[in-house]
N, C-alpha and C positions, 0 to 999 in steps of 0.2 A: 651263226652260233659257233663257239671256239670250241674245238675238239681235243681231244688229249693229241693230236699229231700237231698242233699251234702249242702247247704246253712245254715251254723250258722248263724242264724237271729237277734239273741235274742240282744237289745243294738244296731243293728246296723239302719242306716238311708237305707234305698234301692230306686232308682230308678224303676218305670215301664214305661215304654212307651205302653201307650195304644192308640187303635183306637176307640176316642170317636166323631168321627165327624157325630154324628147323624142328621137325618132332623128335622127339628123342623118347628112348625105350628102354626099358632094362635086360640086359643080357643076361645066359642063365648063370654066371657068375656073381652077378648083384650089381656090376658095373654100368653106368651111363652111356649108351650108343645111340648113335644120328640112327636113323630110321630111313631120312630118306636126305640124302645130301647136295640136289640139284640147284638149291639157291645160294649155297658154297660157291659149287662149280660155276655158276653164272658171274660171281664176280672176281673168280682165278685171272682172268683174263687182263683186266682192268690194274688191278693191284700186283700184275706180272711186270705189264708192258712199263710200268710208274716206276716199280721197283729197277728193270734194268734200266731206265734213262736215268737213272742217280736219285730219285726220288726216296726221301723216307716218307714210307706209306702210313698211317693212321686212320685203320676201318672203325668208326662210326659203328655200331650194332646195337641190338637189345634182343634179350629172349623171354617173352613171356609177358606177363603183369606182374611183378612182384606184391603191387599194392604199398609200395614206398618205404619198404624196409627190407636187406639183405636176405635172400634165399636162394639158397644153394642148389635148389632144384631146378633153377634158371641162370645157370651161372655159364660164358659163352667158353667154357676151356673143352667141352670136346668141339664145338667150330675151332676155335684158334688153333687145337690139335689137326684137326681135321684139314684146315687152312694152309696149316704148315705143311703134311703131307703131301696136296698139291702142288704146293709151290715148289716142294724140293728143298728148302728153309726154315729157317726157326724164326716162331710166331712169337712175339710179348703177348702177355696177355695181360693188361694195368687190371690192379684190385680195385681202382678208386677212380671216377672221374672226374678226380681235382687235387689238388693238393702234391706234396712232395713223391708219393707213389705212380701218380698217373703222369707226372712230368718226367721219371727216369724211363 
């Protein structure tokens, strides 16, 4: 089985499918917070090591069921926030997964 240490990185685009379906809570200010941030941090690692071999990284996620229409209750920007934080870097976080938004 090939391991990310067999993976020329450098220049290429990579997928990861990560599990970021954390719970999230409301703070007493009314804002959105992770609750509990541990399936983040499990794949810090992963999308570290990709990043400095020249990798552009592309995490794969979902949060929730929406039930097949936009809800903002399940939207991944405090992960991507959260994501960015660990990494020490700034996170995109695509609106769309297709079309002209999700390819810049």
């Amino acid at each position: 089985m090939r391991s990310l240490d067999d993976l020329e990185a450098t220049g290429r685009t990579v997928l990861v499918r990560s599990d970021l379906n954390v719970p999230l809570g409301i703070d007493e200010g009314g804002a959105t917070v992770i609750t509990d941030d541990s399936r983040i941090r499990a794949s810090v690692g992963t999308v570290r090591r990709l990043s400095e071999a020249g990798a552009r990284v592309v995490v794969l996620a979902h949060l929730g069921r929406p039930q097949g229409t936009p809800d903002s209750a399940y939207s991944l920007a405090p992960a991507a926030a959260r994501l960015a934080e660990l990494l020490g870097h700034p996170v995109t976080l695509a609106l769309d997964v297709s079309g002209p938004s999700a390819r810049s």
